[in-house]
C-alpha positions in Angstrom: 0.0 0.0 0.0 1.8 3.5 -0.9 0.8 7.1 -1.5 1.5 9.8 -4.0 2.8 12.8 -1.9 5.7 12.2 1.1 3.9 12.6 4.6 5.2 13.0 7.9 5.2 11.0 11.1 5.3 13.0 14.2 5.5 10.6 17.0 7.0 7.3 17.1 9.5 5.3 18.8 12.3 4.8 16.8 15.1 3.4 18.4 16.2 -0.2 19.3 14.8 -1.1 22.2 11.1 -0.6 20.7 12.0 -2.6 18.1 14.6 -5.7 19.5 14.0 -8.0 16.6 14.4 -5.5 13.5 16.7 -3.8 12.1 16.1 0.2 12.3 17.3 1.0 8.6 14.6 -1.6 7.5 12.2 0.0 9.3 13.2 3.3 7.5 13.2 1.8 4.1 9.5 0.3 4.7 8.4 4.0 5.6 10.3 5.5 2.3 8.3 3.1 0.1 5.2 4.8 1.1 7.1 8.0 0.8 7.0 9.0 4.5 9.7 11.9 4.5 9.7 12.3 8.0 9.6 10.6 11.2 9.8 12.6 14.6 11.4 10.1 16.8 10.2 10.8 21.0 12.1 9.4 23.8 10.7 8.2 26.8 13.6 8.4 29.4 17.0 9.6 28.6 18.7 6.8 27.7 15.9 6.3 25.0 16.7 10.0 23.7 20.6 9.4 23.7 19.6 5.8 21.1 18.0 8.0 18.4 20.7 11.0 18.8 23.1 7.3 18.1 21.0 6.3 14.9 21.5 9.7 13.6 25.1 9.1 13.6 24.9 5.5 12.5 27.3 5.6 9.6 26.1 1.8 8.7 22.8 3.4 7.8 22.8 4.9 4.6 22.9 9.3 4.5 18.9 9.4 3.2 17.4 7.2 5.9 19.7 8.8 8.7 18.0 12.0 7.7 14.3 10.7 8.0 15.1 10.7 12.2 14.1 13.9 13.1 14.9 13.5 17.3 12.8 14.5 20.0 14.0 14.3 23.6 11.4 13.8 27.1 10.3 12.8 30.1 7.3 10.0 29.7 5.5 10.1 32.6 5.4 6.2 32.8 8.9 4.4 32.9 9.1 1.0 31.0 9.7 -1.1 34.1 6.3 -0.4 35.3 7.6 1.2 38.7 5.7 4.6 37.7 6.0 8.3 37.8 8.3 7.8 41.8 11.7 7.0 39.8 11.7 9.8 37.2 11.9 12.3 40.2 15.9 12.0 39.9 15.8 11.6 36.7 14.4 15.1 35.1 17.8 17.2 35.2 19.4 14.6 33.5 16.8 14.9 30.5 16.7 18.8 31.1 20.6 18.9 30.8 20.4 16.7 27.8 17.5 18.9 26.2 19.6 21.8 27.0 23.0 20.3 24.9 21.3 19.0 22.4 18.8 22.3 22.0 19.9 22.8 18.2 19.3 19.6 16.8 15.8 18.8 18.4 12.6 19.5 16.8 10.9 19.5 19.8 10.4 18.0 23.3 8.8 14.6 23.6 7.1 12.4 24.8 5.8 14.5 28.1 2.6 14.8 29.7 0.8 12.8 32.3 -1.0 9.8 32.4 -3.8 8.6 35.2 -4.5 5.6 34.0 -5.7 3.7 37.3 -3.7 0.8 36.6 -0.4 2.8 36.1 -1.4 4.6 39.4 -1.5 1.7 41.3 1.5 0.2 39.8 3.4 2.9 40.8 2.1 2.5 44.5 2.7 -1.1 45.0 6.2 -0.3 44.0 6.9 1.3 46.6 5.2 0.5 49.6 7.8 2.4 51.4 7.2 6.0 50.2 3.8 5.6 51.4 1.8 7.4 48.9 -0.9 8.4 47.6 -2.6 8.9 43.9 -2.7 12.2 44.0 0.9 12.3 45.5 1.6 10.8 42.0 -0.8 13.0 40.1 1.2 15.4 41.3 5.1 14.3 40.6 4.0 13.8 37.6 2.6 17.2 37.0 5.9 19.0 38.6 8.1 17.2 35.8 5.7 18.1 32.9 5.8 21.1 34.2 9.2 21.8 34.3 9.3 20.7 30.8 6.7 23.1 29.4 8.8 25.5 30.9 11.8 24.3 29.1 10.0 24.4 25.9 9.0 27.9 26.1 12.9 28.9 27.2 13.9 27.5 24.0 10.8 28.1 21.5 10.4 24.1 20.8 7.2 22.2 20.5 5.9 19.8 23.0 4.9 16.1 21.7 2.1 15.3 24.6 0.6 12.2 26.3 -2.3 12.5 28.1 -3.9 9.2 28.7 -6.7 9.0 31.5 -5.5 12.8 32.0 -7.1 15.0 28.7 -8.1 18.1 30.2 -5.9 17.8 33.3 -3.2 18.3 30.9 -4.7 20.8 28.8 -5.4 22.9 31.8 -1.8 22.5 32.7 -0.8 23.6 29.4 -2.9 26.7 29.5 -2.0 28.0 33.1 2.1 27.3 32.2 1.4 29.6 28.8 2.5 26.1 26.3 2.1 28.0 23.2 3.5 24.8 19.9 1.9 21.6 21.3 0.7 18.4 19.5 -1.6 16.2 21.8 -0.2 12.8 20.7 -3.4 10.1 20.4 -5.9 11.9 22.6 -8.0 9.7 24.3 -10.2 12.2 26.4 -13.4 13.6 25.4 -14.4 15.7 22.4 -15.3 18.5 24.3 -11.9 18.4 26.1 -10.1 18.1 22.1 -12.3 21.5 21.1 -11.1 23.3 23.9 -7.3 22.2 22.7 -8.6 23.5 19.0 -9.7 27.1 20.8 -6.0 26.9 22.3 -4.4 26.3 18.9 -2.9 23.1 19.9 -2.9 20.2 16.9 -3.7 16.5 17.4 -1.7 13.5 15.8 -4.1 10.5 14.9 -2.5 6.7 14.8 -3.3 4.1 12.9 -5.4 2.5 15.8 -8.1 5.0 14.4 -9.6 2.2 12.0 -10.9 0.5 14.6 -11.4 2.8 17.3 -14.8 4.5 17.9 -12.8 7.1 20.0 -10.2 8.4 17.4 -13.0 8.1 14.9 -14.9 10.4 16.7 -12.2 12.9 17.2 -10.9 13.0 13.7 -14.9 14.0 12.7 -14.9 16.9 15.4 -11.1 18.5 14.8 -10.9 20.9 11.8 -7.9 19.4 9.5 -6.0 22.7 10.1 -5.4 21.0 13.6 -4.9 17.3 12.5 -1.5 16.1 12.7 -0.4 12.3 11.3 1.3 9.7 13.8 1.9 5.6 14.2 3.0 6.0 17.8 5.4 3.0 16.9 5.8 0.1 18.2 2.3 0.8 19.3 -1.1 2.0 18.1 -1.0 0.0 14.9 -4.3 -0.9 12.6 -4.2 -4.3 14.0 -4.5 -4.6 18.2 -1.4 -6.3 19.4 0.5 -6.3 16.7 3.8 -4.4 15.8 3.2 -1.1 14.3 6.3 0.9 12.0 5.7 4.1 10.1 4.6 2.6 7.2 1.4 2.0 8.8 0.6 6.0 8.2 -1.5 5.2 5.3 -3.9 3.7 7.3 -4.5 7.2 9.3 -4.4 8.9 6.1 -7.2 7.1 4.4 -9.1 6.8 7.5 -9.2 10.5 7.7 -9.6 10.9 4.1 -12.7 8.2 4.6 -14.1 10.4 7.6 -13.8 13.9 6.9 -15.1 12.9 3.4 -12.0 14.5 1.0 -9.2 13.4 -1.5 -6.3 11.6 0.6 -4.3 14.3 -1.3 -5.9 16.8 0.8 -4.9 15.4 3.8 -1.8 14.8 3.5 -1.0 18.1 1.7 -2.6 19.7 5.4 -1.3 17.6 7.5 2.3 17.8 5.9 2.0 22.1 6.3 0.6 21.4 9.7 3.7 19.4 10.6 6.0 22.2 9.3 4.2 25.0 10.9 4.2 23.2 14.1 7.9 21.8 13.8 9.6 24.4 11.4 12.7 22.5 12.2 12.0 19.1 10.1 13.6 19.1 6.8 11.7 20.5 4.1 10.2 18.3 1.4 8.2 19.6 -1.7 5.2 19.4 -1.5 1.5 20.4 -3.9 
């Protein structure tokens, strides 16, 4: 399955650890045969961020597909190990430090935000038992280190790629009262009425592949204007088939499902989408576009 004009992915994981049994540059290659330009690779801790700073300078992949990796650096507010939110306490001035050094080559900071998920709150809690605390002593660690983030962002004019799952309008009301001005909510899972208010804000939403099943994302694509729509595959994750591995090749299946819903040529959205990216990451290397 390809398309005619090159498209962007702004959110995925792109680095080895999200993908243990591939090979990165294959991964790339799969994404240029559908003529995705771009892909905005997000970290989730620092060691995640320092990986896609290492594909860039990968001289076994070839010059063009280095250049696809357009790096993002953040704070997730859930760590991989499932001991949540408690152990990223020491480790935001290492990503702040590392967002600071690496300031120029960024397109943004990413992935940040907050995430209530019960389940995740209650992981976090039986991990430590000791600390003796509570879900809204989580609710808010989590919301001092996106904070601190947002501030970042603003000190050094980059965008913010967000996650906000279980916590929509917690997180847009933290992005209002901190002045976030460049911000894509990445797969928005709160309610419409929430997403409008992010519209009225000027904030863009990225849609994964997970929207041609989904009743949710369906639902969202219908209610945002296309001037806010934004294309994602949230690889590894989010793919047009639950539980399966998703790449960035998997963006056609956002782009024809929004094409489908909003009822318009698929060389309509991805002609918007692709100036939306720009406008919201100016740093992404420019590719023509009609």
């Amino acid at each position: 399955m390809s398309i005619g004009n090159s498209v962007i992915d702004v959110h995925a994981h792109l680095y080895p650890s999200s993908f243990p049994n591939k090979q990165i540059n294959q991964i790339l290659i799969r994404a240029q045969n559908v003529n995705v330009a771009s892909v905005v690779a997000v970290s989730e801790t620092l060691e995640d961020a320092k990986s896609i700073f290492a594909l860039k300078n990968d001289l076994s992949i070839p010059l063009d597909l280095r250049e696809m990796i357009e790096p993002c650096a953040g704070l997730h507010p859930v760590t991989p190990q499932g001991a949540k939110s408690v152990v990223k306490l020491d480790q935001v001035n290492g990503i702040l430090e590392f967002i600071k050094e690496k300031s120029s080559e960024l397109v943004g900071i990413g992935e940040v935000g907050m995430d209530f998920t019960p389940h995740v709150l209650n992981n976090a809690i039986n991990a430590h038992p000791e600390l003796k605390l509570t879900k809204e002593d989580l609710k808010s660690i989590q919301r001092d280190i996106f904070i601190r983030q947002i501030a970042l962002s603003l000190q050094l004019d980059l965008p913010l790629n967000v996650h906000s799952r279980s916590a929509g309008h917690y997180v847009l009301d933290c992005l209002r009262d901190y002045g976030a001005r460049k911000v894509v909510m990445h797969a928005f899972n709160g309610q419409i009425k929430y997403a409008k208010r992010g519209v009225e804000m000027g904030f863009y939403f990225s849609i994964p592949p997970e929207v041609v099943y989904l009743p949710q994302k369906q639902k969202l694509v219908e209610a945002i204007p296309l001037s806010n729509i934004l294309l994602e595959t949230d690889a590894p994750a989010l793919g047009p088939e639950n539980g399966v591995d998703n790449e960035p090749d998997s963006i056609v299946f956002s782009i024809k499902e929004i094409a489908r819903i909003k009822q318009i040529p698929i060389d309509e959205v991805i002609r918007q989408t692709t100036q939306n990216a720009y406008k919201l990451f100016p740093r992404i290397k420019k590719i023509n576009i009609t």
